[in-house]
SEKOLGU-561340 format. One record per residue (C-alpha): chain; x, y, z. Coordinates in Angstrom, 1 decimal, padded with zeros to 4 digits, always signed. Example, Ala and Ser with C-alpha at 12.3 -4.5 7.8 and 13.67 -1.06 7.14 Angstrom:
residues 2
@chain:A u:+012.3 v:-004.5 w:+007.8
@chain:A u:+013.7 v:-001.1 w:+007.1
//
This chain:
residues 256
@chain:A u:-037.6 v:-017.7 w:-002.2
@chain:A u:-037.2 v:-014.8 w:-000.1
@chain:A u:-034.7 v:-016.3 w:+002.4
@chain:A u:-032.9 v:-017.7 w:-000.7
@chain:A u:-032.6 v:-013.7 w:-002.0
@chain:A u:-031.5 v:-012.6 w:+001.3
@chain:A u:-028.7 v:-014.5 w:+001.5
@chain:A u:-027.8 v:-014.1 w:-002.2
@chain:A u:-027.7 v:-010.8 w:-001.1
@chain:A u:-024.9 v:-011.4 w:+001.9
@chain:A u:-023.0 v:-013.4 w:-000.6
@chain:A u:-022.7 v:-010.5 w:-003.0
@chain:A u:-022.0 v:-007.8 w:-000.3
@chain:A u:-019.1 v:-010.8 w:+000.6
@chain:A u:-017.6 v:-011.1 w:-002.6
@chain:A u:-018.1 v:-006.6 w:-003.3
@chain:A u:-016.4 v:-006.4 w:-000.2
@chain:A u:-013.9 v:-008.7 w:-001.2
@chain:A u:-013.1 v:-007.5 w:-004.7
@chain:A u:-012.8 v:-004.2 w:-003.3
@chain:A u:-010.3 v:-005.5 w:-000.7
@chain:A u:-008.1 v:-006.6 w:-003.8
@chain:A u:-009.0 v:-003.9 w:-005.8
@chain:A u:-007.7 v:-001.7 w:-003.2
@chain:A u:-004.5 v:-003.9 w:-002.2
@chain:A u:-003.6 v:-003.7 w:-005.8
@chain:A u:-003.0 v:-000.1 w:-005.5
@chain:A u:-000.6 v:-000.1 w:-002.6
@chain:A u:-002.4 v:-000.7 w:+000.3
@chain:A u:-001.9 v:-003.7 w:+002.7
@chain:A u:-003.8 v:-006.2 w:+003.0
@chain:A u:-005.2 v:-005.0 w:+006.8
@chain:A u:-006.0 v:-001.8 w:+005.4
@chain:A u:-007.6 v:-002.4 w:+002.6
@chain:A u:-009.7 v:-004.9 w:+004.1
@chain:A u:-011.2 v:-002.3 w:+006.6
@chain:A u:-011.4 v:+000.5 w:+004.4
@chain:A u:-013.5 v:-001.7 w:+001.9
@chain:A u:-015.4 v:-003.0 w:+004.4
@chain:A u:-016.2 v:+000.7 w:+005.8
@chain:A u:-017.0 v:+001.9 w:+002.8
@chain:A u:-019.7 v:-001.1 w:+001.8
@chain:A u:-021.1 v:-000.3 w:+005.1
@chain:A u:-021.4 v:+003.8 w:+004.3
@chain:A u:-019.4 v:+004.2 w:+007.9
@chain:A u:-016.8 v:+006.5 w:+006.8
@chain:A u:-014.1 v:+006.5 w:+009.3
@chain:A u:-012.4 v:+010.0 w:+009.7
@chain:A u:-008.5 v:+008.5 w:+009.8
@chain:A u:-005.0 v:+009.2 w:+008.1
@chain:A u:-005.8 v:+005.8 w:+006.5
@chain:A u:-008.9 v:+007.7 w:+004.8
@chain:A u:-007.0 v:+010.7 w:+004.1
@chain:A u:-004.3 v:+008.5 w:+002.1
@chain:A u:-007.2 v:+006.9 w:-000.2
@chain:A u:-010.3 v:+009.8 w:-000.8
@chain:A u:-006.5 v:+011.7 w:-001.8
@chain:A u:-005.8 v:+008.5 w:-005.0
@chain:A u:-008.0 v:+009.0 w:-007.7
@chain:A u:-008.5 v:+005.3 w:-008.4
@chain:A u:-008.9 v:+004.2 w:-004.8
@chain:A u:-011.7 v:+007.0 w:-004.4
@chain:A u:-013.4 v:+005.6 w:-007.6
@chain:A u:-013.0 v:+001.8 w:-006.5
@chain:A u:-014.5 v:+003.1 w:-002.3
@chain:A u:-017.6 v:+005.5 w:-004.7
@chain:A u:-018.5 v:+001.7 w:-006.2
@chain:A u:-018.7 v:+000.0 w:-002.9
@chain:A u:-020.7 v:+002.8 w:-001.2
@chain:A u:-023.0 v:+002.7 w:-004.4
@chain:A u:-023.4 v:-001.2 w:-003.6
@chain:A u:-023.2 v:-001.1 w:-000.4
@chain:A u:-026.3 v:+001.4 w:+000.2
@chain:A u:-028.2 v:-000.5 w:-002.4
@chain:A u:-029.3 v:-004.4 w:-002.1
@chain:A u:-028.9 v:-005.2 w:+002.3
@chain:A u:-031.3 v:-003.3 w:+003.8
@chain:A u:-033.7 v:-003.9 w:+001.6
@chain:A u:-033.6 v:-007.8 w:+001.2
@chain:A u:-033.7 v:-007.6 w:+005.3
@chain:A u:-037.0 v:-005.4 w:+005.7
@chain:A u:-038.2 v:-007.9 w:+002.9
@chain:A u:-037.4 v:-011.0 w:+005.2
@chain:A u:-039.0 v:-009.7 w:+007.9
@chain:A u:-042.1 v:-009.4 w:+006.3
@chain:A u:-042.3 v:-012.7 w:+005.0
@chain:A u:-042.1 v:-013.8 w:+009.1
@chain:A u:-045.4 v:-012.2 w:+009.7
@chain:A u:-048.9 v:-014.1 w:+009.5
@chain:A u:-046.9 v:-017.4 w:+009.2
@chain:A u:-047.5 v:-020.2 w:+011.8
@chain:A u:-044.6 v:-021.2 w:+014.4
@chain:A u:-043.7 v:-024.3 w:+012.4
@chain:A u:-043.0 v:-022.1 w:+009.8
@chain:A u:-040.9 v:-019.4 w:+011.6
@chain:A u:-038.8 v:-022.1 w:+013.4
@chain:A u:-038.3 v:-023.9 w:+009.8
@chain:A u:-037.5 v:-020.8 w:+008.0
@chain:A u:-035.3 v:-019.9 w:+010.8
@chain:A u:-033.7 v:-022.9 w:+010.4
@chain:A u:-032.7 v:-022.3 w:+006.3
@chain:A u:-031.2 v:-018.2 w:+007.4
@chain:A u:-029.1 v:-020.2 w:+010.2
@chain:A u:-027.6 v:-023.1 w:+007.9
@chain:A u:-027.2 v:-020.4 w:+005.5
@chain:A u:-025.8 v:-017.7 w:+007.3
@chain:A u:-023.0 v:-020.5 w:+009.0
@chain:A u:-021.7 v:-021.3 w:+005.1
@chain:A u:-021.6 v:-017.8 w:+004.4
@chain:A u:-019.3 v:-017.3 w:+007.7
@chain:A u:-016.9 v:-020.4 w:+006.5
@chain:A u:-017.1 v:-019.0 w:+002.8
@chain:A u:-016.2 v:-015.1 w:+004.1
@chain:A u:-013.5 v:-016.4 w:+006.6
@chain:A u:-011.9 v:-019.6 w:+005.1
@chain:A u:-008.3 v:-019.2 w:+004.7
@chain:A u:-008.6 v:-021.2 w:+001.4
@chain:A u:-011.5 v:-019.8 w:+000.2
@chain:A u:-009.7 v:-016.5 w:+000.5
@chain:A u:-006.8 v:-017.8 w:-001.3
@chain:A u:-008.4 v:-019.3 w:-004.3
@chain:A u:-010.4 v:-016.2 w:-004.7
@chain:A u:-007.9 v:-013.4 w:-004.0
@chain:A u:-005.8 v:-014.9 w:-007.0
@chain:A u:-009.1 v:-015.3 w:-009.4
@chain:A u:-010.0 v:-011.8 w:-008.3
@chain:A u:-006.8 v:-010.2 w:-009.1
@chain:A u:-006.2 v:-012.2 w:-012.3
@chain:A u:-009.2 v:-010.6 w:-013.5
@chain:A u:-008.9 v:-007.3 w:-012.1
@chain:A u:-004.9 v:-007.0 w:-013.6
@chain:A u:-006.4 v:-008.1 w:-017.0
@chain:A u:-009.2 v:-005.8 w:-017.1
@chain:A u:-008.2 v:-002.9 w:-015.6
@chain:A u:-005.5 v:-000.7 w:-014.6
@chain:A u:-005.4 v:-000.5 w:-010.9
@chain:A u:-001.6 v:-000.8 w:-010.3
@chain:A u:-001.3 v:+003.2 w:-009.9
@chain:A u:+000.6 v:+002.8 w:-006.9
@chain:A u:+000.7 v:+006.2 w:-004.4
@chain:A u:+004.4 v:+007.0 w:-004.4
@chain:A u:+004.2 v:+009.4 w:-002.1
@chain:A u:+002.9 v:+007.4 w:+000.8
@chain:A u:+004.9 v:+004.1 w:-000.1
@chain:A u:+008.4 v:+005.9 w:+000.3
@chain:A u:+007.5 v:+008.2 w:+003.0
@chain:A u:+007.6 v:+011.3 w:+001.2
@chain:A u:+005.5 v:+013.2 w:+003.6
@chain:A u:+007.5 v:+011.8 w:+007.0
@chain:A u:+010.3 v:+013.6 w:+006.3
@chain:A u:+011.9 v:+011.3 w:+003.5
@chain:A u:+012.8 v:+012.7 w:-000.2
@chain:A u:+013.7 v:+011.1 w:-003.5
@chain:A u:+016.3 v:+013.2 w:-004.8
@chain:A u:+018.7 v:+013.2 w:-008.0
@chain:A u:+021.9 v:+015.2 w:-008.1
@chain:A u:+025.2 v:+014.9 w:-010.6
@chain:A u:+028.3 v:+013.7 w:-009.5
@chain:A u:+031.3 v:+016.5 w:-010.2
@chain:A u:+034.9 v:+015.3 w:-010.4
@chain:A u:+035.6 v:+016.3 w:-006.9
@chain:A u:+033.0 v:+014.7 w:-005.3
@chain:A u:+033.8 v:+012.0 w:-002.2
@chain:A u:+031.6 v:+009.4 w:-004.2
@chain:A u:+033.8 v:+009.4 w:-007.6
@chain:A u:+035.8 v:+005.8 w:-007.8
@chain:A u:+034.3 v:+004.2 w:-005.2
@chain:A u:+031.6 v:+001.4 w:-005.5
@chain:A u:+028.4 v:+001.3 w:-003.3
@chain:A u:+029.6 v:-001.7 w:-001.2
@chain:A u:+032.4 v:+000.5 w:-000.2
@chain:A u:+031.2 v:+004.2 w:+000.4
@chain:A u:+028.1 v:+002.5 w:+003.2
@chain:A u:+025.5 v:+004.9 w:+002.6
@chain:A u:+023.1 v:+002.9 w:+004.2
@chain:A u:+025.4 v:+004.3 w:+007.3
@chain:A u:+024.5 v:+007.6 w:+006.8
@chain:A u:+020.4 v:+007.4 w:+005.4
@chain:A u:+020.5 v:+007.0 w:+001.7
@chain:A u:+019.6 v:+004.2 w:-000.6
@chain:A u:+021.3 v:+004.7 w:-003.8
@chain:A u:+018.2 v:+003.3 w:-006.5
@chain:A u:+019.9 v:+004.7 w:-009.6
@chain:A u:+021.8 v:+005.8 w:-011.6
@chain:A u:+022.0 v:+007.5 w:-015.2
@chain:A u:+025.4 v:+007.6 w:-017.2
@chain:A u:+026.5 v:+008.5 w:-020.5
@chain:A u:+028.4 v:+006.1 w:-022.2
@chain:A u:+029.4 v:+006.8 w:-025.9
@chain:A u:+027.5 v:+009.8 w:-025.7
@chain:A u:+024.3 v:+007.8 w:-024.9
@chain:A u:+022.5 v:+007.7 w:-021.5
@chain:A u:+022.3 v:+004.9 w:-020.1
@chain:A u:+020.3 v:+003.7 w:-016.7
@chain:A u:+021.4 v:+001.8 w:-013.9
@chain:A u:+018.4 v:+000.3 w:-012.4
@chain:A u:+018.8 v:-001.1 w:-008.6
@chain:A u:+022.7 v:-000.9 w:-008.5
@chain:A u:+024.8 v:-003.4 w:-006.9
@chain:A u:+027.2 v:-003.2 w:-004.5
@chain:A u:+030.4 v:-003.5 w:-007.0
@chain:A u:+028.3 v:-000.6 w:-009.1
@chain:A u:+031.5 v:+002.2 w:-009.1
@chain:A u:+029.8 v:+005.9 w:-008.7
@chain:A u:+031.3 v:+007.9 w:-011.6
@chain:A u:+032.2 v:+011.4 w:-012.5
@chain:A u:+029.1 v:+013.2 w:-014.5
@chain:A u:+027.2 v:+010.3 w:-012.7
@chain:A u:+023.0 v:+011.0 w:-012.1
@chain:A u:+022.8 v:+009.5 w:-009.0
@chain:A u:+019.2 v:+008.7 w:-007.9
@chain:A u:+019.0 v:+008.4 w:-003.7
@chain:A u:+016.3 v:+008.2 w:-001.1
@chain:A u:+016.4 v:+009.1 w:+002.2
@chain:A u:+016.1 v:+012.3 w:+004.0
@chain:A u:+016.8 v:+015.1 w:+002.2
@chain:A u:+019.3 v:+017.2 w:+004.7
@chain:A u:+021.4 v:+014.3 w:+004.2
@chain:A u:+021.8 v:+013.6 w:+000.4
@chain:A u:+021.8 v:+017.3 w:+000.1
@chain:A u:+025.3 v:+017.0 w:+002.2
@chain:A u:+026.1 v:+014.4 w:+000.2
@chain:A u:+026.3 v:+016.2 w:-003.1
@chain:A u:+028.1 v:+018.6 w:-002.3
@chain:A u:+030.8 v:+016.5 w:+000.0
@chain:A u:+034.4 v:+016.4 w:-001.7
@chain:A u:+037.2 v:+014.2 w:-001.2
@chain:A u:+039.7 v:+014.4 w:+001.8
@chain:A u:+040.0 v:+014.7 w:+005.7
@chain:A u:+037.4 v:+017.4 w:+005.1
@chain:A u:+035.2 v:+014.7 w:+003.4
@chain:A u:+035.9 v:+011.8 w:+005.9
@chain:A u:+035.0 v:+013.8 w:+008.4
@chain:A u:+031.7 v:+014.8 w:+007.3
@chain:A u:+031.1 v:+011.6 w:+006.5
@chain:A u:+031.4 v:+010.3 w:+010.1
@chain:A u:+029.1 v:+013.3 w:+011.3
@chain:A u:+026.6 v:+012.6 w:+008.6
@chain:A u:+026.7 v:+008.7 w:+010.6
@chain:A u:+026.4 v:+010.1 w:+013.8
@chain:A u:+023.0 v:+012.4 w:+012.7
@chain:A u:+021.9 v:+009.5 w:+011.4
@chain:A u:+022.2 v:+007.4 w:+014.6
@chain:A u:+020.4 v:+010.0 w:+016.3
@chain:A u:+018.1 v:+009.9 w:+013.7
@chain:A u:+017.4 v:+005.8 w:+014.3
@chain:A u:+016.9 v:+006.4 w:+018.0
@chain:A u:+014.5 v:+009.3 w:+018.0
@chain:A u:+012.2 v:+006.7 w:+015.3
@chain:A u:+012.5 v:+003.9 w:+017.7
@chain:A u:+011.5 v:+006.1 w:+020.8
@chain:A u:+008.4 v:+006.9 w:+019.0
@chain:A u:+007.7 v:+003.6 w:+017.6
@chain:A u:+008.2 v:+002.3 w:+020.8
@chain:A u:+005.5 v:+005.1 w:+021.7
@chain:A u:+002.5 v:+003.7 w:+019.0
//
């Protein structure tokens, strides 16, 4: 009975670890990350990383890595002092046979923790339930666009004389320069309307809200850029920074 309870026990630390893994996914994370953090924080380890830093920072990943630790520090150690005290006073027929059980059982448990399929089946259960019951999908903006590497979300209005004015997205390349247009709010018989996700025939027009990420030096330049040679040819030094730009983050990627 005791062997059966400890390895209840694993299973349960399994499936904690697991449910946090999606619980935490769910909220932005990958999958890599999550896993670990999950995993850390069932084990009470507590690694000191930028990966931490991002999560004890979300209030809802800090309350779903407080429910592991509470778990985590509560069932394991116990059920294994409990098993090795059922070992003592027993003959060797019995240790060997008992032995015997914790290995069959602790080989299922490694096939049930790290089957692909397994994993599959119950990552979608898990997050069916966890998207039903609760409210986990508070995603941290901040570290899923980059804010604090140097990368803005930024809104400005479009004036009459601006560079943009008549020209649609496929034509003005502002993927050249940096910046992702990702909206856009207009007034259209004096009632505003959004453009979500623009397309590349979407015209920029005057009195336009145009909504653009990318780094903030260069939509800043953008706003205020108006048509002409003067225009053109800060357009083509806005490319060139941006060039540099793409260099310098492949040096350093190349670095890590």
């Amino acid at each position: 009975m005791t062997i059966i309870s400890f390895l209840l026990v694993i299973i349960f630390s399994v499936i904690a670890v697991r449910i946090g893994t999606i619980a935490l996914k769910m909220t932005g994370l990958s999958r890599e990350i999550a896993s670990f953090q999950a995993q850390s924080a069932f084990c009470g380890v507590g690694f000191t990383t930028s990966e931490s830093e991002a999560i004890v920072s979300h209030p809802v990943r800090r309350k779903i890595l407080r429910i592991l630790m509470m778990f985590g520090s509560a069932g394991l150690t116990s059920a294994i002092a409990t098993l090795i005290l059922t070992f003592i006073g027993q003959s060797a027929r019995e240790v060997a046979f008992r032995f015997g059980i914790i290995a069959a059982g602790l080989i299922g448990l490694w096939i049930f923790a790290y089957s692909h399929w397994v994993d599959q089946v119950m990552g979608r259960l898990i997050e069916g339930l966890l998207t039903k019951y609760t409210k986990l999908r508070v995603y941290d903006y901040e570290q899923l666009f980059g804010l604090s590497k140097g990368f803005t979300i930024s809104e400005f209005r479009v004036h009459k004389e601006s560079w943009l004015v008549n020209r649609n997205l496929r034509e003005l390349e502002l993927n050249q320069e940096g910046i992702l247009v990702i909206g856009i709010y207009r007034r259209v018989n004096g009632e505003e309307k959004y453009i979500g996700a623009p397309r590349g025939d979407t015209l920029i027009k005057s009195e336009d809200m145009v909504i653009c990420y990318g780094h903030e030096e260069a939509i800043v330049a953008l706003s205020h850029r108006v048509r002409g040679i003067k225009g053109d040819k800060e357009r083509q030094e806005a490319i060139k920074k941006e060039e540099k730009f793409e260099k310098i983050r492949q040096a350093q990627n190349g670095f890590d």
